[in-house]
N, C-alpha and C positions, 0 to 999 in steps of 0.2 A: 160707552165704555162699560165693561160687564166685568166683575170681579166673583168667583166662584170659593166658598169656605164650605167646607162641611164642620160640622159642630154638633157632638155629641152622636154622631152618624147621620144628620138633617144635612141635607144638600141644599144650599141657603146661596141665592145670588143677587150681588149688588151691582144696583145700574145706575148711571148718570147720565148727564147729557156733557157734562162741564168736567171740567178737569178734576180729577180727586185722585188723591195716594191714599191708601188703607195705610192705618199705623202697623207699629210692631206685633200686638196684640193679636191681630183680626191676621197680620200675613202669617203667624205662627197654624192659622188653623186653611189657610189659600190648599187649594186643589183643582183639580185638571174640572172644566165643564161637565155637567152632569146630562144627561138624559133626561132623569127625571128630578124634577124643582120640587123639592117640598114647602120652600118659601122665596118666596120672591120679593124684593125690597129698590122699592127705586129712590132716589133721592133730587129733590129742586128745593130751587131757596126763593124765595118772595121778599116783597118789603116791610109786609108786617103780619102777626097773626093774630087771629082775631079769635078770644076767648067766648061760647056762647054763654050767656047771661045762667042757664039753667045748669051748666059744669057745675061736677061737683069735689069739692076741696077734699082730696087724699091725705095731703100735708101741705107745708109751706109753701113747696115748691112744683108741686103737682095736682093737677085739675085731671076728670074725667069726664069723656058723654058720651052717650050711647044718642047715637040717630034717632027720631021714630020711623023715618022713611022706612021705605020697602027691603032696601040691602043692609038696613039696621047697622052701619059702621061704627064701630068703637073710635075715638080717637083719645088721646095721652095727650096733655099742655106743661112743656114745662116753664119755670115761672119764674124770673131773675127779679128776685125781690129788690134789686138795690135802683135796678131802672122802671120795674113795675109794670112788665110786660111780658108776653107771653115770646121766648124765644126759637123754640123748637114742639113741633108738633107731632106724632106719631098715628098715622091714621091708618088701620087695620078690618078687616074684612071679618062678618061671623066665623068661618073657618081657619083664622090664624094663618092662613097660605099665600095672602098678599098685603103688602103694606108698603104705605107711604112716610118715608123720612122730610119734613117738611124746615127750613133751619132759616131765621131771619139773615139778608147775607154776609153782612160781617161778624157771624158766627162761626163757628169749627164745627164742623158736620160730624168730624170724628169722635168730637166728644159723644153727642148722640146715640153714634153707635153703641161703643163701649161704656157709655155712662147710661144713667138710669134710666132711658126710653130703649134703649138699645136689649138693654135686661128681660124689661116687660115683654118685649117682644117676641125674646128668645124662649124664656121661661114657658108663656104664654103659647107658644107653639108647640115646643115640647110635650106641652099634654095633650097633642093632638096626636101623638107618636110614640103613646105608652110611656112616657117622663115625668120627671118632678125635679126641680129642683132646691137643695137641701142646702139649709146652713151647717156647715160640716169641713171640716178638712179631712180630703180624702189622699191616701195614699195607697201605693203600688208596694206588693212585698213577695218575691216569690210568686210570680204568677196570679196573686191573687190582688183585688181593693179592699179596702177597710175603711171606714167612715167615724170620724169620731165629732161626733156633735153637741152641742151645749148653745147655751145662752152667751151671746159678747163678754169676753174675760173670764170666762170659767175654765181657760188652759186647752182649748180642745185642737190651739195651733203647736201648743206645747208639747203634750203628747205625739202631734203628728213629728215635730221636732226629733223628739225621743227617738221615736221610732228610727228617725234619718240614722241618728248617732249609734243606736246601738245595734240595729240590725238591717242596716244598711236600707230603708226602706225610700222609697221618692216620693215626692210630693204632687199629686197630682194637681190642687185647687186645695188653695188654704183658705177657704172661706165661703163657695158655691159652685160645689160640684154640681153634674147631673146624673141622673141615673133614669137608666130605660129598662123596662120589662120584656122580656123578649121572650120566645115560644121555647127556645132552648138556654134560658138562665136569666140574669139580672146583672148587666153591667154598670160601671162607674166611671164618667168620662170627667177629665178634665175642660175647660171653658173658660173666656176669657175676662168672663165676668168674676172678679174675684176680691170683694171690699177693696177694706185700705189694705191688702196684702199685695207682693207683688209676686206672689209664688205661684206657676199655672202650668201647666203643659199640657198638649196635643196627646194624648192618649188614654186607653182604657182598660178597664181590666174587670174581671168576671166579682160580681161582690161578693164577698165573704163575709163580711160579719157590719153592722152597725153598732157603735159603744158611745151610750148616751153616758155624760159625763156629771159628775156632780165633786166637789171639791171636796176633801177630808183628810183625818188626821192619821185615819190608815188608808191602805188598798185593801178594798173588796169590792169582786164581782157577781154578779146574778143574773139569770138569764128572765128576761121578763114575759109573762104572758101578752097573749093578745091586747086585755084591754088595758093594764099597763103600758104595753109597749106604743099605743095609739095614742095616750093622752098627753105622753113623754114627747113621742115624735113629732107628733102633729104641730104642734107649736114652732118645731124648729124648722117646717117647710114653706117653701111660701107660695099660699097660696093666691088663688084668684075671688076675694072676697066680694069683689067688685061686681061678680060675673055667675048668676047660678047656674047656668046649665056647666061653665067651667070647671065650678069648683064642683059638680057634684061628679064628674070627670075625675077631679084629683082629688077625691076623697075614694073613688073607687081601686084608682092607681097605688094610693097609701093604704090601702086595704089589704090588695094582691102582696105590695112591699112586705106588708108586713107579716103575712102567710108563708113567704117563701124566701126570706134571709132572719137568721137571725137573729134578737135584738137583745141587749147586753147593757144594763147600765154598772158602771163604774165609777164607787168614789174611789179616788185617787186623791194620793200625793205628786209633786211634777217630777218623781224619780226613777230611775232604773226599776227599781222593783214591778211599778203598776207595769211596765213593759213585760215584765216576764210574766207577769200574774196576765195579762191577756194571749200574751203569745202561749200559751199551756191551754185555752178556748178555741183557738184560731188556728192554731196549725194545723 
């Protein structure tokens, strides 16, 4: 059984041997068989997963290894502290273009997906495709995207809020959009990866502006240089730290991003005004 998503414009196919329903999530982004596979993703479940001794701890809940063998395989471990084993595995190829979903079996395979192996995977291919993707609530206005990014709790779902209410804007992804560089512009796609929000949709739109956020007692805007704007952003993408020859990929990609949209920091109040004081940049 072969299930077909594209995401973020990556034509991405899931395969089993065994019965599986894609959630709500993953069917919002389903589309007809593609031609060509930019990633490929199978999934089987075993009886146990076996952590190798030299993984190295990310966080709590997630271990990392790089092969030494010849195909050099990355693999992801996630880690259910409470039983103290490794219950889903993610094992990925140098190129980011094939991967293994590996889930102990009375596990949900769909969590996987959508949850934080699911992420790695996506994110992590996406730079193989001119992407990055961005902690940011992005939305749809007039043709155009807008990105408003910050640090967790600095209002940057609030503003995208504003937006909704007062000029009617959508929300594409409150919490991790994507965005690809392309030969004729710089889009902003929704995905289904999207924190604890539950705001997402299946769509893109050409970007227009990114507006780094910082909290204040008035609205004012400025447009930042280069090396402002790189020290500001950089933080709030996520990268592949894990990974050099990756991350010197998506440093390249945040490079280009930022030569050719943009960037905008704004302190804000959460009101009507900071709306209209962006939209007078943006239109």
């Amino acid at each position: 059984m072969t299930f077909w998503l594209n995401i973020a414009g990556m034509s991405v196919s899931i395969s089993t041997k065994g019965s599986f329903r894609i959630n709500k999530k993953l069917r919002s982004f389903s589309c007809q068989e593609k031609n060509v596979e930019d990633l490929g993703v199978t999934i089987h479940s075993c009886d146990a997963i076996w952590v190798p001794e030299k993984a190295v701890k990310l966080d709590n809940s997630l271990f990392y290894y790089k092969s030494n063998l010849a195909d050099g395989d990355i693999s992801f471990y996630l880690w259910d502290t409470f039983q103290k084993q490794a219950i889903y595995q993610l094992k990925v190829n140098q190129e980011w273009n094939k991967a293994q979903m590996i889930y102990q079996k009375e596990q949900d395979i769909r969590y996987a997906l959508t949850g934080p192996l699911g992420e790695i995977l996506f994110r992590n291919a996406l730079l193989r495709h001119s992407g990055l993707v961005i902690h940011a609530a992005a939305i749809e206005w007039e043709g155009k995207g807008i990105l408003f990014s910050a640090a967790s709790g600095t209002g940057k779902t609030t503003q995208a809020q504003l937006w909704e209410k007062y000029q009617g804007a959508k929300i594409l992804n409150a919490d991790r959009p994507a965005v690809r560089l392309w030969d004729q512009g710089v889009k902003v796609y929704g995905s289904p990866w999207n924190g604890s929000s539950k705001k997402y949709k299946n769509s893109n739109q050409p970007l227009r502006a990114i507006i780094l956020l910082e909290q204040g007692k008035e609205n004012k805007i400025q447009r930042l240089d280069y090396k402002e704007a790189i020290s500001r952003l950089m933080p709030r993408c996520f990268l592949p730290y894990f990974e050099p020859e990756l991350m010197e990929i998506a440093l390249k990609h945040l490079e280009t991003l930022i030569m050719r949209i943009p960037i905008y920091l704004l302190r804000c109040r959460p009101d009507k005004e900071a709306v209209e004081l962006v939209y007078q940049w943006v239109k």
